[in-house]
N, C-alpha and C positions, 0 to 999 in steps of 0.2 A: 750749491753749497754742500749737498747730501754726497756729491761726484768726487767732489776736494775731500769733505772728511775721509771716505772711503780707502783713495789714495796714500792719505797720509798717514792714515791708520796702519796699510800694508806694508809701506815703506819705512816705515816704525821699527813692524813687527821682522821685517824680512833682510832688512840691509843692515841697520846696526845692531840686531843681537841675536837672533837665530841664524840666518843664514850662514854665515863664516864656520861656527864650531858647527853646525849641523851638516855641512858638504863634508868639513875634517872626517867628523865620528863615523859618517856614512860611509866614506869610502877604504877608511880604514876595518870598520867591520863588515863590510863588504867581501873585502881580500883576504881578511882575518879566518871568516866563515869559510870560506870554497878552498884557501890552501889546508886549514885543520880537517876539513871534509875529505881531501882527496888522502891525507897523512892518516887519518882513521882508518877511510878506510880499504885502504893497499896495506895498514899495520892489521887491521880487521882478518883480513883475506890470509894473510900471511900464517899469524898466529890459529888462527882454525884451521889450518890444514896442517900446519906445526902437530896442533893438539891431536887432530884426527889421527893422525900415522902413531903416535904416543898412545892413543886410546886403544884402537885398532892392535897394537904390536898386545897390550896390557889383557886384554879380551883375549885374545887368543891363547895366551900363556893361559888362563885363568880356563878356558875350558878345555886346555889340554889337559889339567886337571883333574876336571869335572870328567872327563872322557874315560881318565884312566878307572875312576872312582866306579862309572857305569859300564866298565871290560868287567871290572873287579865284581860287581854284582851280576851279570850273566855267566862269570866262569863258577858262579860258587850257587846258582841254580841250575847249574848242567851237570855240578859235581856229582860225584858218585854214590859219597854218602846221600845226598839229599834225594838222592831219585831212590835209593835204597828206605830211608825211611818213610818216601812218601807212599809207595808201592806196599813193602813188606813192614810199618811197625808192628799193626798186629800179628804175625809171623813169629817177631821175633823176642829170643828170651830179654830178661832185662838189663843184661850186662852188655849183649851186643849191640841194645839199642842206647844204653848210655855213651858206651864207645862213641856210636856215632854222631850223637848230641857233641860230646864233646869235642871229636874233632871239628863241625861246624863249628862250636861256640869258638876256638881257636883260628878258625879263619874268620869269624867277624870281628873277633880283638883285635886282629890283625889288619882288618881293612880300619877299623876305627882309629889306631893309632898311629898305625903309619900313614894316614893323612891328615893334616891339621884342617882340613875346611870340614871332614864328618865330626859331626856332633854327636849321632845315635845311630845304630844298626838296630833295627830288627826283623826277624825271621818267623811267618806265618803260612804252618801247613795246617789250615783247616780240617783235609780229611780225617787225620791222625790227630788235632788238634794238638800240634806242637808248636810250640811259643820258643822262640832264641833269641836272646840279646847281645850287646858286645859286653854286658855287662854279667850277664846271670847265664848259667845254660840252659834253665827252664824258670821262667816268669813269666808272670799279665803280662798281655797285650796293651802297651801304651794308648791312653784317649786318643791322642793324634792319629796312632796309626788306625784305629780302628773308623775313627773320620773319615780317612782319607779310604778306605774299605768303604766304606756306605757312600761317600763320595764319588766312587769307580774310578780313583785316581790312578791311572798310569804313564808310564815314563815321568818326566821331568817336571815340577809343575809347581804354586804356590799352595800350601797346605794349612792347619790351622796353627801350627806351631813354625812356622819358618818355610823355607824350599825345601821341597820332600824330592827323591826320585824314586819313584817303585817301580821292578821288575818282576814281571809275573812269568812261570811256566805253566803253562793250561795243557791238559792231553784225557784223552778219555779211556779209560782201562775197565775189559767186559762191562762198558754200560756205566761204570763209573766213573763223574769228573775228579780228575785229581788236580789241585793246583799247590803253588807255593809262589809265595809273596816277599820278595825280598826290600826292607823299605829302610833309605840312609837318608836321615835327616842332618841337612847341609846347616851350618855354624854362617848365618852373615853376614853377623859382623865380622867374620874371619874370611869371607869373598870381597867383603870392601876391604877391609886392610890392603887385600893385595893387591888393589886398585893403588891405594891414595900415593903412591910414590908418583902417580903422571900428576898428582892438582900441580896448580900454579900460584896459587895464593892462599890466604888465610880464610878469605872467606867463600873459595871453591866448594862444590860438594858434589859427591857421586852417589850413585841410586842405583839399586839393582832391580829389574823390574821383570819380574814372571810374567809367563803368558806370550799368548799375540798381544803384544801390546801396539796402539795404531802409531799413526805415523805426528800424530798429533801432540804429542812425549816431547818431541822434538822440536815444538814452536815457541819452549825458553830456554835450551839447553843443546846441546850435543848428544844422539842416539846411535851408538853403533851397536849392532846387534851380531850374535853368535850362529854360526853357520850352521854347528848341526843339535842344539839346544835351544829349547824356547826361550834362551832367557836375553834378555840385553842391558843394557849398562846406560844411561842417561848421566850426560856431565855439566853442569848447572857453573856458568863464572860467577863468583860475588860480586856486589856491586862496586863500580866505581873502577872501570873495565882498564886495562893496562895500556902506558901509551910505551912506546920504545922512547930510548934517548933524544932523538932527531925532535920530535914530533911535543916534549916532553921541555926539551928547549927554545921550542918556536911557543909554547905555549906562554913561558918566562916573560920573554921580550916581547909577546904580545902586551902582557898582564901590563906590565911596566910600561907600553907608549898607552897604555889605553888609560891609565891612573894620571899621564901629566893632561891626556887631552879634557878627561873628566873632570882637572883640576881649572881646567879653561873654562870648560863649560856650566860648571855649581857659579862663577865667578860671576859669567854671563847669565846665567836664570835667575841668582839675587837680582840682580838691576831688569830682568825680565818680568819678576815678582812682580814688582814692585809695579812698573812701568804699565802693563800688558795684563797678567791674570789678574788681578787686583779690580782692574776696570770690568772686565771679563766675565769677572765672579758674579759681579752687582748684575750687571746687564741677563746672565742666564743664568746666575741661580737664584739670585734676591728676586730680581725682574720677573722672569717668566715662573716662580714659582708663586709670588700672588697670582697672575695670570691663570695657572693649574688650578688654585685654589677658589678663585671666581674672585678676586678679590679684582675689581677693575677702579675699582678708586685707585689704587697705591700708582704714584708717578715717582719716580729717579730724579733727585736735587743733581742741579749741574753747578761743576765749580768753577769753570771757566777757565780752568789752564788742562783739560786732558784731552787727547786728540780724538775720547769717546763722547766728547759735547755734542757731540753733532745725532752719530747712534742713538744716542740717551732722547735727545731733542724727538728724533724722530718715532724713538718708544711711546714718550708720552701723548704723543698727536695720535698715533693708532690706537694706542688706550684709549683717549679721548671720544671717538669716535667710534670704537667696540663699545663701550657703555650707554653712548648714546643709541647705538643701533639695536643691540642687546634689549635694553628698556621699551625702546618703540616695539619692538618684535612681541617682545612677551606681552606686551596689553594688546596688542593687536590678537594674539593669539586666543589668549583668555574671552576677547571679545565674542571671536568667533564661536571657539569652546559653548562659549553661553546662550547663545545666539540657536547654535546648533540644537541644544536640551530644550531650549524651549519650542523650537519650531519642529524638535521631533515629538514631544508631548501633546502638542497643539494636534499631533495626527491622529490619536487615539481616540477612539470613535464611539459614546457607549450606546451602539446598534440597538442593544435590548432595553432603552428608555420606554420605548411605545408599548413593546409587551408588559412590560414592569406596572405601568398608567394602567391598561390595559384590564389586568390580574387583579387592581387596585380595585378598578371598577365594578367590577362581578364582586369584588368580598363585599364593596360598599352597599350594590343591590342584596346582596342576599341577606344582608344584613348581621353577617359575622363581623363584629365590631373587633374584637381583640386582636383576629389577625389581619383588618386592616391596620390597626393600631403599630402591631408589632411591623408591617410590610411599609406603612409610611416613617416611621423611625428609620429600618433598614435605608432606606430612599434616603432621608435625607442623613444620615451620615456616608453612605457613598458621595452623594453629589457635592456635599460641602467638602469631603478627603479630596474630589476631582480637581473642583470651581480653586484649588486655592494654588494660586500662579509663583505665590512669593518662594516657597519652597521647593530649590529641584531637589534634596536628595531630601530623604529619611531612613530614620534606624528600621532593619528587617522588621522588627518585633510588630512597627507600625504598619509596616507592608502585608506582614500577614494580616494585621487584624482587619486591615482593610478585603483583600482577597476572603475572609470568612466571612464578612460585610455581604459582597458581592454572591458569595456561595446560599447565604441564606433567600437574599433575595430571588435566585434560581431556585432553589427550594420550594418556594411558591409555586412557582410555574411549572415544576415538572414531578412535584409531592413524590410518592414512595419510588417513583421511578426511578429516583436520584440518591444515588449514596455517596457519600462527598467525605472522604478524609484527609484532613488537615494536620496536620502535626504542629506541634509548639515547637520554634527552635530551639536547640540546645542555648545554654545560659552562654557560653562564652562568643556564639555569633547573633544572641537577638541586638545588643548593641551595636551592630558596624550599620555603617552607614552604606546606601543603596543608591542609587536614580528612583526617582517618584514614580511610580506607576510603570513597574514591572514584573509584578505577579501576578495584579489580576487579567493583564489580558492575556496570560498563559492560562488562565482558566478559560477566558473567552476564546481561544481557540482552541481547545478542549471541547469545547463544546461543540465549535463548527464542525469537527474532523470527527465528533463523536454522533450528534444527534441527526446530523445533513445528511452521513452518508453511511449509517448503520440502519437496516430493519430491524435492529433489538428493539423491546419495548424500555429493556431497562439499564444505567448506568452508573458506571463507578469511576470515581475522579479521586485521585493521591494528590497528596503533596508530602515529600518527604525529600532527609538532609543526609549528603555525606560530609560527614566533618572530620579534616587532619589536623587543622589546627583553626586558631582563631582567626586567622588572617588568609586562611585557602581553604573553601569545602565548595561543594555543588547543592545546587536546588533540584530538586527532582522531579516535574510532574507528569505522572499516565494518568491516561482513561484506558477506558474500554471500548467498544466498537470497531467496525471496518476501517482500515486505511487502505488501501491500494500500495504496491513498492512504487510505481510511477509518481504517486502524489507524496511521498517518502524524497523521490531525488529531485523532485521539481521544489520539494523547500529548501534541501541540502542545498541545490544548481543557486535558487538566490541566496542564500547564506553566503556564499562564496564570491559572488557579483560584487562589485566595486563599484560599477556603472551606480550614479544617484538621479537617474534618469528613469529609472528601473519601479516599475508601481510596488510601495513602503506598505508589506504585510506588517503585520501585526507581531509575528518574528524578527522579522528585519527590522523593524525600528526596533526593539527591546536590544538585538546583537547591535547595533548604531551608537545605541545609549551607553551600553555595557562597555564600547570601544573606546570612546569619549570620557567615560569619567575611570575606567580602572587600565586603559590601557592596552596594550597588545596580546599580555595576558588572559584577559577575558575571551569566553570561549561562550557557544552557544550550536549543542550536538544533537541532531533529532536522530532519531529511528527509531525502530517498533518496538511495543511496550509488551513485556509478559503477559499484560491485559488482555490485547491484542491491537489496540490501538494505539496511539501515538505514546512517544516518550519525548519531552524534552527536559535536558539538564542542563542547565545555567553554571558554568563554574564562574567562580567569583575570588581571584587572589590580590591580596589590597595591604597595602604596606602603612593603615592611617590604623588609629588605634581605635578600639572598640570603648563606647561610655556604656 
């Protein structure tokens, strides 16, 4: 039955309404794609090497320019006057050195205007401290230029005001440097002008780009660079790249077979709708999103004319039987869960009853009434907190009071020898809830690892909290006394054991318990205490709310 519906489902979906238009559309855009491919790009190829020889010829013009601009600034710091004033101003009277001011100022108007790409001339001889512009025969030293001076800009280069080129003569005369600085700041936007007669379109654009600039310029654009100038030129097409005629026509007569076969195709997907996704929807959106959701009740009504009765049918039967498996699983689990807390509870040993009787006895002889008083209260609210099975968890706050229970009663037996600090938990974790009987026997090995294997006469036992929030802090507890690093990684090595074969310290059940009711999360880290003795911290992070 499951073999037929399958069948006929395919045969549905594949022979009367997808298959026919979808072999058309495929192979038409098939051929559509690899012939516009090969027509880009051999038109691609074409047109960039078109543009190259166009950029390439525009470049060149453009720094023969540039070239003449930089003859024009080394003939006019080799000139005569200029070597005369840099040498002899002090020398000379004031009309000779006007003189020669001003025939320089008349060769920088001159380079200024009879080129349209200089913007600015000017002329700096420090020794003599003469300033020339194409403007003034003697004025300030422009900000720029004086940047571009503190910058130690020479030859050709980007400056703070635009493309600077500065020519320097440098020469040393009896011991003295003499220099002159000749600086013509180039007009930009008048070196692009003389580009944009190569663009190709509207939304073309050209960049003129100072410097070594890398080669990386050129992985959106076109980079031909100047042969004996740092400068180069980057050519950028706008978007929505050019097709030629040919390529521009095949594009037409594509558009136009591909709208009647589209027109085929909306024809066949309405009756597709309908037929096919509609069924489709239900089965994997409606369907398996109860599924996501854990919702295993929800089953699919069949209506007995779709050729997904069958799908549908077979949904609800695996539903069926995920719920029921689901359910069996999870009590089975929980069983064990429970089974586990109490058979590891069941392990906890209280070793120190006989001494505890013991300590009772002597107070009883000697007839300190009060503190057996106070010693057999302790006793019996330990043993009735132990004796009581119905309860696996409780809130911290109860844990502690128990563990100070237990501290007092040690008290007894080991009087000023024992210094015992307990801390109150903070308010927002004394409420969360715990496994029964997991602090005090981190006192009781405290004690093992404290009084077994230390000569001290005297000891000190913490308990203290790191808290980040209400629902994640750690427990803290050191002593004092000897531990060895061996006996350090011999708790660490079963900490880490899996094996339940393995003899169940008094750590390892409390990390068991901690695994069991908070999960993977739970952590349980020893090693040496600032004390000198052991450290263990209990982290505890738990997603149930605190009362």
């Amino acid at each position: 039955m499951k073999k037929k519906s399958e069948n006929s489902v395919l045969r549905y979906m594949l022979l009367r309404r997808l298959l026919p238009t979808f072999v058309l559309l495929a192979s038409f855009l098939v051929f559509f794609c690899i012939l516009l491919s090969m027509l880009s790009r051999h038109n691609e190829r074409v047109q960039s090497a078109f543009q190259r020889g166009r950029m390439e010829q525009a470049v060149e013009r453009l720094e023969e320019k540039l070239l003449i601009v930089d003859y024009a600034q080394r003939r006019i710091v080799n000139s005569r006057p200029l070597l005369q004033l840099a040498y002899m101003a002090g020398d000379m009277d004031p009309y000779t050195r006007f003189t020669l001011q001003n025939s320089l100022y008349k060769e920088l108007s001159e380079l200024r205007f009879d080129n349209d790409l200089v913007k600015s001339v000017y002329l700096y001889l420090p020794s003599p401290g003469i300033i020339i512009s194409d403007a003034h025969a003697k004025t300030e030293l422009a900000d720029w230029c004086a940047e571009c001076l503190s910058a130690g800009l020479t030859g050709m280069d980007e400056g703070p005001a635009g493309v600077v080129n500065a020519v320097t003569r440098f020469e040393t005369l009896g011991g003295e440097e003499r220099t002159a600085t000749l600086f013509v700041l180039f007009d930009s936007g008048a070196m692009t002008r003389e580009l944009e007669y190569v663009l190709g379109g509207e939304n073309d654009s050209i960049t003129l780009l100072t410097g070594h600039c890398p080669d990386s310029y050129a992985d959106d654009g076109l980079l031909v660079r100047m042969q004996t100038l740092p400068l180069a030129v980057r050519y950028e097409e706008g978007s929505g790249g050019r097709l030629d005629a040919f390529v521009l026509y095949v594009v037409v007569l594509s558009v136009a077979f591909m709208g009647i076969v589209l027109l085929v195709e909306i024809v066949g997907l309405v009756l597709w709708f309908r037929q096919v996704y509609v069924p489709l929807d239900t089965l994997l959106t409606d369907a398996f999103g109860h599924m996501e959701r854990g919702d295993l009740a929800h089953r699919i009504r069949l209506s007995g004319s779709s050729p997904f009765d069958g799908v549908y049918a077979s949904y609800n039967h695996m539903m069926e039987k995920m719920e029921a498996y689901v359910e069996t699983n999870l009590r089975q689990q929980i069983l064990v869960s429970n089974a586990n807390l109490k058979q590891l509870q069941t392990q906890i040993n209280p070793h120190f009853m006989y001494n505890s009787y013991y300590i009772l006895y002597r107070l009883i002889k000697k007839g300190d009434q009060q503190s057996s008083l106070r010693l057999a209260e302790y006793l019996g609210q330990f043993y009735r907190y132990v004796t009581r099975n119905a309860d696996n968890e409780k809130r911290l706050i109860e844990e502690v009071e128990h563990a100070r229970t237990y501290a007092a009663i040690q008290q007894f037996r080991f009087r000023e020898t024992l210094q015992i600090e307990i801390d109150e938990p903070p308010e927002e974790i004394a409420g969360v809830y715990v496994p029964r009987m997991i602090l005090q026997p981190l006192l009781e090995n405290a004690f093992k690892y404290a009084y077994e294997n230390s000569s001290d006469a005297a000891m000190c036992l913490r308990v203290r909290y790191d808290v980040r929030c209400a629902r994640d802090f750690d427990i803290i507890t050191e002593n004092s006394g000897e531990v060895s690093e061996m006996t350090i990684a011999a708790i660490c090595e079963k900490l880490r054991c899996t094996d339940t074969d393995i003899e169940t310290t008094a750590l390892v059940n409390i990390y068991r318990r901690l695994k069991i009711y908070f999960g993977e999360k739970a952590e349980l880290r020893v090693d040496r205490s600032q004390l000198g003795g052991l450290r263990v911290c209990m982290h505890i992070e738990t997603e149930r709310e605190a009362d």
